[in-house]
N, C-alpha and C positions, 0 to 999 in steps of 0.2 A: 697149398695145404698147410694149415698153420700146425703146428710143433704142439706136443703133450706137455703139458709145465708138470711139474713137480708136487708132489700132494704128500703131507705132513703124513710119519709114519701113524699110524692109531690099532686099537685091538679091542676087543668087545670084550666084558667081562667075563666069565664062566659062572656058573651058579652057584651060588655062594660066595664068592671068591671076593676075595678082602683087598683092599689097598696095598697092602703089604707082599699079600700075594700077586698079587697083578705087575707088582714092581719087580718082582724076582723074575715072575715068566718076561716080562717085555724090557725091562734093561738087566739084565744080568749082570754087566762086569758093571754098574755101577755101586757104591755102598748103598745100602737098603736104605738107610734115614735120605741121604740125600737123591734117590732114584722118587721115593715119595712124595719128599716135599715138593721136587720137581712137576711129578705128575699131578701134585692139587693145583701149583701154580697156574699149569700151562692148560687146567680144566675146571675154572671155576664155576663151571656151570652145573657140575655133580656138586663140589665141595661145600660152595656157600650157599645154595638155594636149597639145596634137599635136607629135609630132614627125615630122619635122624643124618646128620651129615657123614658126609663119605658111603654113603648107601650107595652099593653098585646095582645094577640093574641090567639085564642081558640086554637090552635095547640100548644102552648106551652106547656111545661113542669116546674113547677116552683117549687123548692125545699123548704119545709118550714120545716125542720132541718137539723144538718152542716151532713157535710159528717160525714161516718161511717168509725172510724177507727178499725185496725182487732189488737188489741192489748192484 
């Protein structure tokens, strides 16, 4: 039976809910500037394709750690 790997933590946004807010609910002891930048880094696919950018969306998926490497 093969083994469950490991799956990058993530959270769906809440309505309305802002970049900033999303940052406080899902990294908490990080500083807020750098919990955000983090999470546009490691989710470019909200940040730089949507407009108006950073536009959350309840259907999202929004990664808040980097990828998982298999090393």
């Amino acid at each position: 039976m093969a083994a469950l790997t490991r799956q990058r933590r993530f959270v769906t946004p809440g309505p309305d809910e802002t970049v900033e807010e999303l940052a406080r609910r899902a990294v908490p002891d990080a500083p807020l500037e750098a919990a955000v930048d983090q999470i546009k880094s490691w989710n470019l696919h909200v940040f730089a394709m949507r407009r108006p950018p950073g536009l959350l969306l309840g259907s999202d998926v929004v990664f808040v750690e980097p990828p998982i490497t298999n090393a």
